[in-house]
MIDOSE-1310 file (N, C-alpha, C; in nm, 2 decimals, decimal comma, always signed):
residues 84
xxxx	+6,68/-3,31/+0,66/+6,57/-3,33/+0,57/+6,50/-3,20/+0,54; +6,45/-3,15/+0,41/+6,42/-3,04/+0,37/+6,27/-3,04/+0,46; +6,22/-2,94/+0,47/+6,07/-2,94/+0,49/+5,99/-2,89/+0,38; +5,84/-3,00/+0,43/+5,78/-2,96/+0,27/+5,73/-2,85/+0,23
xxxx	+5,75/-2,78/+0,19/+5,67/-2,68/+0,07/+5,48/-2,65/+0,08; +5,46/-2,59/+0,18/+5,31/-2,60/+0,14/+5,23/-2,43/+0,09; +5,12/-2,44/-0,03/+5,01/-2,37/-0,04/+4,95/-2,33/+0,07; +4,95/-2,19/+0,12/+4,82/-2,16/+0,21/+4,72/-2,06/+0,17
xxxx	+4,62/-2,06/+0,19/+4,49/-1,98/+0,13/+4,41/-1,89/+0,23; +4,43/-1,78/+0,25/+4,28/-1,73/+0,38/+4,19/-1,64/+0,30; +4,07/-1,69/+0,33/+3,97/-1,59/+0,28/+3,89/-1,50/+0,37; +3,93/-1,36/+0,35/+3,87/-1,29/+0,45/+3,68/-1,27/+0,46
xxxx	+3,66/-1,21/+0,54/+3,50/-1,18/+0,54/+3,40/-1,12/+0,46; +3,51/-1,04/+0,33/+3,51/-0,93/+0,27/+3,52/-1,05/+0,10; +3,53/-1,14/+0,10/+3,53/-1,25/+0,01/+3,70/-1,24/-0,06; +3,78/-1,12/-0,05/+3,90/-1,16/-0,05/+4,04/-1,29/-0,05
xxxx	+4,04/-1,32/-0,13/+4,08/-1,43/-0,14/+4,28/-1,42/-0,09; +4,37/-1,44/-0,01/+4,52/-1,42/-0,03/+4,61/-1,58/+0,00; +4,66/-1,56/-0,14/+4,70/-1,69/-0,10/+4,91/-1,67/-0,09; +4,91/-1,75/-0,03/+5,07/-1,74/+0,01/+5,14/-1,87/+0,03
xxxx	+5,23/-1,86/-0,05/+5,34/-1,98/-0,04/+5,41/-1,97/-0,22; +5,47/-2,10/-0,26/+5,52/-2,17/-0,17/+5,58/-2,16/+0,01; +5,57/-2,20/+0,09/+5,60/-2,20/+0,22/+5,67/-2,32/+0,25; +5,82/-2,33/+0,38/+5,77/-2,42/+0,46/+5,76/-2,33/+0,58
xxxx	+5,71/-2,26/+0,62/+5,72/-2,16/+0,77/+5,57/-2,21/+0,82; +5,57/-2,20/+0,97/+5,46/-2,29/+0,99/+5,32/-2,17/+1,03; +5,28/-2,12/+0,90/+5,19/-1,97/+0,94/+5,08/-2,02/+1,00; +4,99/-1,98/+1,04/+4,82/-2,05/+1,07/+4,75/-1,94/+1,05
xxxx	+4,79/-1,83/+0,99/+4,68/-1,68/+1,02/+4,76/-1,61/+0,95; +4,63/-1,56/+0,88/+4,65/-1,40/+0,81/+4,59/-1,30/+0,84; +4,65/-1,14/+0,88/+4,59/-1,03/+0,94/+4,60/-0,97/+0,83; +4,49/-0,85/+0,82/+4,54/-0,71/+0,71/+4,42/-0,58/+0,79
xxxx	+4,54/-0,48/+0,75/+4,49/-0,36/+0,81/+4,42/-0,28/+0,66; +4,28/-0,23/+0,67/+4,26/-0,18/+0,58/+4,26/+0,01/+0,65; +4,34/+0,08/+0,64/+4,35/+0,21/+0,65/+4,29/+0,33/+0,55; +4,20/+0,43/+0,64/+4,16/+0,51/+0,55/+4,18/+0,63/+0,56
xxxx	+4,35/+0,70/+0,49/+4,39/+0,77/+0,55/+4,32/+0,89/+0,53; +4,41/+1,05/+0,54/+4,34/+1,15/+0,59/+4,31/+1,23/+0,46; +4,37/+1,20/+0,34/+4,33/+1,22/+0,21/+4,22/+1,15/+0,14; +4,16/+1,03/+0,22/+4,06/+0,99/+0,17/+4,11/+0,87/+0,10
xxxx	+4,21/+0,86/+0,08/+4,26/+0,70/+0,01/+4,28/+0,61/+0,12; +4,31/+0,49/+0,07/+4,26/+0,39/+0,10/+4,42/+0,30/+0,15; +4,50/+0,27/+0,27/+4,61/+0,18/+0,20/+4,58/+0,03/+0,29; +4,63/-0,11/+0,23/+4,65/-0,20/+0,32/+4,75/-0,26/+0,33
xxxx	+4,76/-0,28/+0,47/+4,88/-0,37/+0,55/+4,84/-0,48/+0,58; +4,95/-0,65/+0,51/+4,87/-0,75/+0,58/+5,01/-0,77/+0,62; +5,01/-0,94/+0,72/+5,11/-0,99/+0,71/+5,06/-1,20/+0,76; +5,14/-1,26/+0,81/+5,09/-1,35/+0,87/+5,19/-1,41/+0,98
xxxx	+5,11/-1,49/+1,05/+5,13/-1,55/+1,20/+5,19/-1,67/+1,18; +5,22/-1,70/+1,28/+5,24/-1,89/+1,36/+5,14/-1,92/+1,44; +5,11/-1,81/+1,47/+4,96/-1,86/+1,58/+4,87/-1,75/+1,60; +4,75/-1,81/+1,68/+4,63/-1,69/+1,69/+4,69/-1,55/+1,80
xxxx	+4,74/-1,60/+1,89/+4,76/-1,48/+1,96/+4,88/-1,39/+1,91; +4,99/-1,48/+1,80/+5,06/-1,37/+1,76/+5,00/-1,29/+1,68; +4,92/-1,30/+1,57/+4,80/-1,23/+1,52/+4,72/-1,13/+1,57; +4,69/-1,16/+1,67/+4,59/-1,05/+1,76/+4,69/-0,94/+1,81
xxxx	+4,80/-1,02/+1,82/+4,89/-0,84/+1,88/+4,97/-0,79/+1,80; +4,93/-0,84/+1,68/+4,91/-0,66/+1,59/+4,80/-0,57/+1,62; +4,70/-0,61/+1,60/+4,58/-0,53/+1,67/+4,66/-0,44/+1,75; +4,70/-0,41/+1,86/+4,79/-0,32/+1,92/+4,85/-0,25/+1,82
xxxx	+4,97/-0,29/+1,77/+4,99/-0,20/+1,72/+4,96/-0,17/+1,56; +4,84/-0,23/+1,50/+4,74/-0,12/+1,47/+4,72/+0,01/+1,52; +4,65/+0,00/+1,61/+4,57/+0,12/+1,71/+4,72/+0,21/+1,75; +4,82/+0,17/+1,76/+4,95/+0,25/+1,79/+4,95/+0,33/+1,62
xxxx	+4,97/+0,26/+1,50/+5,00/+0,32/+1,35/+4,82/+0,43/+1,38; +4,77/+0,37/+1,39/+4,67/+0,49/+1,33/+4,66/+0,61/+1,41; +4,67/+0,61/+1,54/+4,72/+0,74/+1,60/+4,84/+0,82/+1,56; +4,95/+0,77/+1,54/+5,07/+0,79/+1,50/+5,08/+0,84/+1,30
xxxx	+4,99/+0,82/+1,26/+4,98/+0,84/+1,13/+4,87/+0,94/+1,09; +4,77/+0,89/+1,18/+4,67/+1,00/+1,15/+4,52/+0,97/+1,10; +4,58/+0,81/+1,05/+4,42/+0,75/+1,00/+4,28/+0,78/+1,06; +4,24/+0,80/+0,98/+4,06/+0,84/+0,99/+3,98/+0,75/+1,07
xxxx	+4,03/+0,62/+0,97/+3,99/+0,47/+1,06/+4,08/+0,39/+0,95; +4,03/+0,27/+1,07/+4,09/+0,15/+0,99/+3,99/+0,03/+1,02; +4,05/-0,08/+0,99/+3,95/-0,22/+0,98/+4,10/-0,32/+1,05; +4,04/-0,37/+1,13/+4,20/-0,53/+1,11/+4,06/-0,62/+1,12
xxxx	+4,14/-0,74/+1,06/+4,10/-0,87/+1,02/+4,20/-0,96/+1,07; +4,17/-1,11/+1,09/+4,24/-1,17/+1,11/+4,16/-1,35/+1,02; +4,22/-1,42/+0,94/+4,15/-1,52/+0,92/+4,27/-1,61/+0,91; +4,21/-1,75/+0,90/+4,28/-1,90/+0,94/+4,35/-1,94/+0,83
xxxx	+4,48/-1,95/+0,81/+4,52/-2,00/+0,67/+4,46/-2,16/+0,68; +4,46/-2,16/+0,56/+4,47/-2,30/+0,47/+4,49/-2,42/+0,43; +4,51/-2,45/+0,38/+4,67/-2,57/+0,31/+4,59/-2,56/+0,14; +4,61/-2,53/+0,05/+4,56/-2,56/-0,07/+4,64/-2,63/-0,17
C-alpha cells in the first residue's frame, strides 16, 4: 500500500515561511543555516529531520562548516514541521 502524500509547513522565528512536500518521508523538523560569509554576503543552508535530535546534530556540524569555511558568523534554527 502506497503511503500518503503529505504538505508540511515550518515557520521559522524570523516569520519565514518553508514549505515542503508533496512528501511521504516521515520529516518532523526543519533546520537552516543562515551564514555570513567573509565577503560580506549572505548564504543559506536548510535541510530536514525525522526527529528532534537528528536536527540538533547539525548544529555540530554547523560549527565544524563555519570554521572550515571561514564564516564570520552564522545563525542555525531549527522549527517543527507541520502537516498543511
Amino acid at each position: 500500500m502506497a503511503k500518503r502524500k503529505r504538505m508540511l509547513r515550518a515557520t521559522m522565528p524570523d516569520g519565514y515561511v518553508k514549505t515542503i512536500g508533496p512528501t511521504s518521508q516521515p520529516f518532523t523538523h526543519y533546520w537552516r543555516i543562515v551564514a555570513v560569509l567573509e565577503n560580506g554576503k549572505t548564504e543559506v543552508f536548510w535541510g530536514h529531520a525525522t526527529s528532534l535530535a537528528e536536527a540538533k546534530a547539525k548544529r555540530t556540524a554547523a560549527a565544524d562548516a563555519a570554521r572550515q569555511r571561514g564564516w564570520r558568523r552564522y545563525q542555525f534554527e531549527i522549527a517543527t514541521l507541520e502537516e498543511v
